[in-house]
C-alpha positions, 0 to 999 in steps of 0.5 A: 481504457488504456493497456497497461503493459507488465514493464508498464506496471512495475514502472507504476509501481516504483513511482507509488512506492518512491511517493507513498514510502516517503509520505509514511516516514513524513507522516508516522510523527503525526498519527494520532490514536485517532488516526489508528482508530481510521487506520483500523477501521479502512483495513476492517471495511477492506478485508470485508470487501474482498472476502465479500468479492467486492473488488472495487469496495477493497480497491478504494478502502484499501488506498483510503488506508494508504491514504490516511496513513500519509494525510497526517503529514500535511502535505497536500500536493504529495497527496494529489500526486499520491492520488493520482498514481494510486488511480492508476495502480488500482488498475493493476490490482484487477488486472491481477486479482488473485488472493496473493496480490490482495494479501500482501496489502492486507497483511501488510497494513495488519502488521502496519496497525499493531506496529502503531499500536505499540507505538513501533513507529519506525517499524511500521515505516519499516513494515510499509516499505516492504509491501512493495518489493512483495507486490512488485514479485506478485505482478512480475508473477514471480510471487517471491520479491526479488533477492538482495545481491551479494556484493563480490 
């Protein structure tokens, strides 16, 4: 197994962000109440996962989640890309496996689901986009993302 420096990490980091981020506002015009229905069960199977310590089971449902939210774009090679990067980045989540890291995906993906459920589209893209700035501070050990600048 290769290292994989902090500078490397975030680096990850920002590639999955610009891929998945642009895949979910591809996607949201396509989810279907079956989708949802998928959506929920992955997040459900996830949080049991990692309550029960199985961090390989909470890994993989917890980017199937981020997966299915995208495949309804139709976009296979975005997938393939996603796919790959995803990979890498679950390396991330055990080199970092405490509950914060983990939480700002589960909760996430919960606000993720009721903005669908109440047919918040845009605000679920919205929400999305803000996982990876909370996830960024996490691995830079911060755990606070970073603050917008004020212009001058």
């Amino acid at each position: 197994m290769t290292t994989l420096s902090p500078h490397d990490a975030l680096e990850l980091i920002t590639v999955m962000e610009l891929l998945t981020c642009a895949g979910v506002a591809w996607s949201v015009p396509h989810v279907t109440d079956e989708d949802i229905a998928v959506l929920r069960d992955l997040l459900d199977r996830h949080t049991r996962a990692y309550e029960a310590g199985d961090l390989t089971t909470a890994a993989l449902t917890g980017a199937a989640f981020s997966r299915e939210f995208i495949a309804p774009a139709g976009n296979r090679e975005l997938l393939t890309h996603i796919d790959l990067v995803v990979s890498r980045y679950q390396r991330i989540l055990f080199l970092v496996p405490d509950d914060g890291t983990w939480r700002v995906w589960r909760q996430g993906y919960a606000d993720i689901l009721a903005h669908l459920t109440a047919g918040e589209r845009e605000a679920a893209v919205a929400r999305y986009r803000r996982i990876y700035p909370a996830f960024r501070a996490q691995v830079a050990g911060t755990g606070q993302p970073p603050r917008a600048q004020r212009s001058p």
